[in-house]
Chimera marker file (.cmm) of the C-alpha trace (Angstrom):
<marker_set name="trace">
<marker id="1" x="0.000" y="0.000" z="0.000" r="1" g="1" b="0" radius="0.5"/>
<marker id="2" x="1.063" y="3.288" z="-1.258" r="1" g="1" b="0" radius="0.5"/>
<marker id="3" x="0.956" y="7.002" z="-0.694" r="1" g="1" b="0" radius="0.5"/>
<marker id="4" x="3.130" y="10.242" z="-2.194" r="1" g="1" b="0" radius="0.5"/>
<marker id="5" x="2.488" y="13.979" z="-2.014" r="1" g="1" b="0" radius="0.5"/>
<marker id="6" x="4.464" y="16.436" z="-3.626" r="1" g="1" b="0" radius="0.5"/>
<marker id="7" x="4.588" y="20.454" z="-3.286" r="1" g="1" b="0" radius="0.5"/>
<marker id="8" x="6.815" y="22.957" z="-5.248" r="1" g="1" b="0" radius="0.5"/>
<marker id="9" x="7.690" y="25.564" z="-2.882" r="1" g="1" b="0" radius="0.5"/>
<marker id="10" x="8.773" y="27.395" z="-5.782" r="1" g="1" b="0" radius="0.5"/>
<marker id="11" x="9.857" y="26.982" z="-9.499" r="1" g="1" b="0" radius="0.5"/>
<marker id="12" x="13.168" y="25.762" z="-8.304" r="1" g="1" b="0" radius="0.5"/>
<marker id="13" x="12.745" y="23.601" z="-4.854" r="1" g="1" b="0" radius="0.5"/>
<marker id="14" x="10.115" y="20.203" z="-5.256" r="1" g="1" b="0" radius="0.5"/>
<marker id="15" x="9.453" y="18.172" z="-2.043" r="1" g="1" b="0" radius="0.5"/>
<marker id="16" x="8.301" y="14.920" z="-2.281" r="1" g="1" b="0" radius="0.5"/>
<marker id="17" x="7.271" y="12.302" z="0.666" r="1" g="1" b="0" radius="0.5"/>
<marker id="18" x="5.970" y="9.298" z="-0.227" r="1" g="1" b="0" radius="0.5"/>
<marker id="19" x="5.225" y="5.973" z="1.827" r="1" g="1" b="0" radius="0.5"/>
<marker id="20" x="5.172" y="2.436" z="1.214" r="1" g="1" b="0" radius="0.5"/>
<marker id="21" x="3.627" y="0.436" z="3.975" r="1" g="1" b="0" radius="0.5"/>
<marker id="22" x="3.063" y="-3.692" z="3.746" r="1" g="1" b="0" radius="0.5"/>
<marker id="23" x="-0.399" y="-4.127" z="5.505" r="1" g="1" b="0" radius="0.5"/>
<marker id="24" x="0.248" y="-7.650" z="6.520" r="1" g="1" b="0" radius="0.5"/>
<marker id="25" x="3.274" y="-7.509" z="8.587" r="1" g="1" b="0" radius="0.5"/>
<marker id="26" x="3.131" y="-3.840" z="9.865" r="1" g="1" b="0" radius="0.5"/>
<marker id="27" x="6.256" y="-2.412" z="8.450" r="1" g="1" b="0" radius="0.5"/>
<marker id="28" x="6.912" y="0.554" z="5.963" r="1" g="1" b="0" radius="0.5"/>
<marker id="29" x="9.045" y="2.585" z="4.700" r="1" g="1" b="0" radius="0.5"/>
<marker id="30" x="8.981" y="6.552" z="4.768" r="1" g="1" b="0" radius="0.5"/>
<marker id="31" x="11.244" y="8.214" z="2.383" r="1" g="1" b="0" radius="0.5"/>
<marker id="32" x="11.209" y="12.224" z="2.194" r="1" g="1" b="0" radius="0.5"/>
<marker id="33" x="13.135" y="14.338" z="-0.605" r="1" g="1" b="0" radius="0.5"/>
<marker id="34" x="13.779" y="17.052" z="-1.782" r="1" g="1" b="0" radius="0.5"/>
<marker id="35" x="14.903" y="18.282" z="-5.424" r="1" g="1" b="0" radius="0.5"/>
<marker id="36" x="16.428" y="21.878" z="-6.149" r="1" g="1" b="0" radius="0.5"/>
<marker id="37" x="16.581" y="22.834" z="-9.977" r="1" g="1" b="0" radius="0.5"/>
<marker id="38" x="19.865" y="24.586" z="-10.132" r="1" g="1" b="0" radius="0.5"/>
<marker id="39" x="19.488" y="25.571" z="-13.736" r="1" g="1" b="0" radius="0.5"/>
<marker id="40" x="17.640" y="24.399" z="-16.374" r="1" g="1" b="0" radius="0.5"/>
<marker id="41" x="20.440" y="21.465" z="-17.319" r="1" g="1" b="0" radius="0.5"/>
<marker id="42" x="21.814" y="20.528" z="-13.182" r="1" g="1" b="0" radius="0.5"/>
<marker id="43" x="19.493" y="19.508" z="-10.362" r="1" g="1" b="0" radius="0.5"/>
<marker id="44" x="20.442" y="18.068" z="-6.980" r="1" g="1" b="0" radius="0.5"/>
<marker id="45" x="18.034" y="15.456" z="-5.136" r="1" g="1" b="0" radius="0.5"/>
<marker id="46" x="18.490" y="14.372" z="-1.843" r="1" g="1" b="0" radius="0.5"/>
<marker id="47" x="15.927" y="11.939" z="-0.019" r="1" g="1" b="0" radius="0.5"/>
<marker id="48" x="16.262" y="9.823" z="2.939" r="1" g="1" b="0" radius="0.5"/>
<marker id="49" x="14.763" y="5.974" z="3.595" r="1" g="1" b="0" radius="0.5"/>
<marker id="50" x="13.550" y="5.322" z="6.980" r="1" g="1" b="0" radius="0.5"/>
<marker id="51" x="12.076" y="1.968" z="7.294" r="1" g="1" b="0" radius="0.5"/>
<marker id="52" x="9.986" y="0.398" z="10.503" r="1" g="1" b="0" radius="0.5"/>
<marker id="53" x="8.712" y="-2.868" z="11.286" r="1" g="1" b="0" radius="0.5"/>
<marker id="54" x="10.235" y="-6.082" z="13.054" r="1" g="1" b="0" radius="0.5"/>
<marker id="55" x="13.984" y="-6.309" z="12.892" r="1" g="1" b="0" radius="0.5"/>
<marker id="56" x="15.530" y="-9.834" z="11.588" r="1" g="1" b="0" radius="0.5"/>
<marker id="57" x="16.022" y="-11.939" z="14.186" r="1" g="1" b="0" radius="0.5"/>
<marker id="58" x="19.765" y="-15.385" z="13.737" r="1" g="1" b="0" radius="0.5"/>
<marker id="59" x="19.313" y="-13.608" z="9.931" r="1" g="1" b="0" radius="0.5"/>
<marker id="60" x="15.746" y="-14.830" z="8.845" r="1" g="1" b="0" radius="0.5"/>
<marker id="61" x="13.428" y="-11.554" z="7.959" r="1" g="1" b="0" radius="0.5"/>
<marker id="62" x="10.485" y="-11.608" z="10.354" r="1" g="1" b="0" radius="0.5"/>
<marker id="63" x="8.688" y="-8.139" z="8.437" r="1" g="1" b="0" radius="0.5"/>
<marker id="64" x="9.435" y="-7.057" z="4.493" r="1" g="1" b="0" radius="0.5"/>
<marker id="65" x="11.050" y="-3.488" z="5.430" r="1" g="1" b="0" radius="0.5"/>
<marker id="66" x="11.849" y="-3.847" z="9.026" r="1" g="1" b="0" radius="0.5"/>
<marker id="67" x="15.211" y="-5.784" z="8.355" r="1" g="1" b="0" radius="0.5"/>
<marker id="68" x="16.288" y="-2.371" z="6.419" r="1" g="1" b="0" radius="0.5"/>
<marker id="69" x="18.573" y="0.350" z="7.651" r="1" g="1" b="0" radius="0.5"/>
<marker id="70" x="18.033" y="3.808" z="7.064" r="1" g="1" b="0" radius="0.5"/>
<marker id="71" x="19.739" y="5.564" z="4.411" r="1" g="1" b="0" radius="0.5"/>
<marker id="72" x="19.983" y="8.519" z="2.509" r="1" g="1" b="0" radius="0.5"/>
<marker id="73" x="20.641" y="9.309" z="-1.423" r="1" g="1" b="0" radius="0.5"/>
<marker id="74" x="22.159" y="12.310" z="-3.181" r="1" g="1" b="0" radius="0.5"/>
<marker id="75" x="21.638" y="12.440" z="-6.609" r="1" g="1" b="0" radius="0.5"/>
<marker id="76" x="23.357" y="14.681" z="-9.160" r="1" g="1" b="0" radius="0.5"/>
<marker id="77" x="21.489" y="15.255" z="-12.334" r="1" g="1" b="0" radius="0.5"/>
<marker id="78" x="22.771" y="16.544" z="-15.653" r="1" g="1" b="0" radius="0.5"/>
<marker id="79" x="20.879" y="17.009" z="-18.598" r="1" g="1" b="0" radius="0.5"/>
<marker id="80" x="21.661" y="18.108" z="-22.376" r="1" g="1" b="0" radius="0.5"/>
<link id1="1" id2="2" r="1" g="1" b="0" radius="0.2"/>
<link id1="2" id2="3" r="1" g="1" b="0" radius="0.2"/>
<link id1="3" id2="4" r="1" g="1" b="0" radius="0.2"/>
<link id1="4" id2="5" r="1" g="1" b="0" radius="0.2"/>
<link id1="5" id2="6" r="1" g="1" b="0" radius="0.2"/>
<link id1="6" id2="7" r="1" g="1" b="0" radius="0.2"/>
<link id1="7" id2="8" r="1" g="1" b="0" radius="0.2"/>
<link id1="8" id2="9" r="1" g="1" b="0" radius="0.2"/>
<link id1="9" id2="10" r="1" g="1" b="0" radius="0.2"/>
<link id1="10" id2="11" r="1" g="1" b="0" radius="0.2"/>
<link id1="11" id2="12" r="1" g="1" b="0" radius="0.2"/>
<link id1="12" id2="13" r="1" g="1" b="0" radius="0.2"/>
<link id1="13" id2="14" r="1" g="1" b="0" radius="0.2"/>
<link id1="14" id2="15" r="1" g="1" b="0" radius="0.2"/>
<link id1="15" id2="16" r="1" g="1" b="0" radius="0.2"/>
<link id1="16" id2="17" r="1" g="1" b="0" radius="0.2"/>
<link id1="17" id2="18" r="1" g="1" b="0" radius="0.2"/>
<link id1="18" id2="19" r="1" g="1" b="0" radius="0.2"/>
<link id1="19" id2="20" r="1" g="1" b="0" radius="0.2"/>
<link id1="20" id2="21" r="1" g="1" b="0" radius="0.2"/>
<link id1="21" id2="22" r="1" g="1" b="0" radius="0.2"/>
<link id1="22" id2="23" r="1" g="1" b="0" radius="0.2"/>
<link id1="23" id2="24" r="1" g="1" b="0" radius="0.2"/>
<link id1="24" id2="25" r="1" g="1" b="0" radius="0.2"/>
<link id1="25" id2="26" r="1" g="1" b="0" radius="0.2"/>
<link id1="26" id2="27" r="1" g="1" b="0" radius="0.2"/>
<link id1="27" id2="28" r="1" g="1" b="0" radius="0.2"/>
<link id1="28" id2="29" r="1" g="1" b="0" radius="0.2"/>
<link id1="29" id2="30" r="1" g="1" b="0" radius="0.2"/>
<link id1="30" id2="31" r="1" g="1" b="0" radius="0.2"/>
<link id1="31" id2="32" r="1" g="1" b="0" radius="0.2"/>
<link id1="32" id2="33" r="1" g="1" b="0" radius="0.2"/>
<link id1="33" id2="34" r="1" g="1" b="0" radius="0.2"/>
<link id1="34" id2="35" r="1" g="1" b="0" radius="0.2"/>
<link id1="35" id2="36" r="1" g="1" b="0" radius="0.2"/>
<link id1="36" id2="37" r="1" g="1" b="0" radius="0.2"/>
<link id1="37" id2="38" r="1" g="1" b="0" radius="0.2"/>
<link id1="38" id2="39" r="1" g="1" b="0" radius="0.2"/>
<link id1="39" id2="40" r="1" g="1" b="0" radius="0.2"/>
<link id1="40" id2="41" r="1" g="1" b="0" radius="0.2"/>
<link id1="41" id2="42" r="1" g="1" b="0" radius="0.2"/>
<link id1="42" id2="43" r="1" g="1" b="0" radius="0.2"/>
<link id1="43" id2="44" r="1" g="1" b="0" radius="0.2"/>
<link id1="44" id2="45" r="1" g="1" b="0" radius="0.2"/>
<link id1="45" id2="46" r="1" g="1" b="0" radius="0.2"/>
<link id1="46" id2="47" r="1" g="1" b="0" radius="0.2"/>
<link id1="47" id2="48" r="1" g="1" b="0" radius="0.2"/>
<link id1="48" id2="49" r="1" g="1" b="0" radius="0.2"/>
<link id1="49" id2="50" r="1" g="1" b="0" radius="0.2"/>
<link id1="50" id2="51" r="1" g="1" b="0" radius="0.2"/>
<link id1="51" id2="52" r="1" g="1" b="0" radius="0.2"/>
<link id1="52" id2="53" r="1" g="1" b="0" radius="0.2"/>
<link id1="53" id2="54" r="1" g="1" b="0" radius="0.2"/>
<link id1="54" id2="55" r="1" g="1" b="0" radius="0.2"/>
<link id1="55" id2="56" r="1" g="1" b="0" radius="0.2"/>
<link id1="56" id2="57" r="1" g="1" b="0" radius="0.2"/>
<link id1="58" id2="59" r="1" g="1" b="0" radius="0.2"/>
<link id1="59" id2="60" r="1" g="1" b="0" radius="0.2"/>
<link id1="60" id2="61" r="1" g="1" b="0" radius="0.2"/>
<link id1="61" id2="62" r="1" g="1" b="0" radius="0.2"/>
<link id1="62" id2="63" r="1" g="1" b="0" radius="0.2"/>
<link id1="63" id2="64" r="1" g="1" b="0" radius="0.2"/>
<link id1="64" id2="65" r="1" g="1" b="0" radius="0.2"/>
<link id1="65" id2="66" r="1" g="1" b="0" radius="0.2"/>
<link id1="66" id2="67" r="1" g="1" b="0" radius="0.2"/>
<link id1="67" id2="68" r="1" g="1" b="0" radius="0.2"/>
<link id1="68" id2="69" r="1" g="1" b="0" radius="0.2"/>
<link id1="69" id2="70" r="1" g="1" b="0" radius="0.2"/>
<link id1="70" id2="71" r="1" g="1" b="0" radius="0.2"/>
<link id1="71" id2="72" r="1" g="1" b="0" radius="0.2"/>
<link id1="72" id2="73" r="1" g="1" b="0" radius="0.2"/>
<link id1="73" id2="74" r="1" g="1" b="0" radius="0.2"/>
<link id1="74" id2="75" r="1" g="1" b="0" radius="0.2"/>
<link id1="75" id2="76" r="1" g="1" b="0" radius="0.2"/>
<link id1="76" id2="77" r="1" g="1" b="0" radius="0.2"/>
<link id1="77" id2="78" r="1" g="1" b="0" radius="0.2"/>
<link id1="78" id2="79" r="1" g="1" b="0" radius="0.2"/>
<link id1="79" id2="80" r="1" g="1" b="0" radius="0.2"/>
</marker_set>
């Protein structure tokens, strides 16, 4: 199960924040981000990943996201 929102804050700044949940087991993931437009050919994105749910227990998964660390990602885009 899925949800994302997005708002522009203005023509160069987009946030995004989307979730990803697996109804069965309780766990999720909730990943926020943000993307500024440089110029019109260079953008930067940076989001994070911050899963929950049940952590793996002697290495067998006991929830689809909870096993996950969090994380970030940086992103440089270049376009011609």
């Amino acid at each position: 199960l899925g949800f994302q929102a997005t708002y522009p804050v203005n023509e160069f700044v987009n946030t995004t924040c989307y979730v990803v949940t697996n109804p069965t087991d309780g766990s999720g993931v909730l990943s926020p981000s943000v993307r500024l437009d440089l110029t019109r050919t260079l953008s930067i994105t940076l989001a994070a990943f911050l899963p929950w749910g049940e952590q793996t227990v002697n290495g067998l998964p006991q929830s689809e996201y909870g096993g996950s660390g969090p994380s970030l990602f940086l992103q440089l885009g270049l376009y011609f």
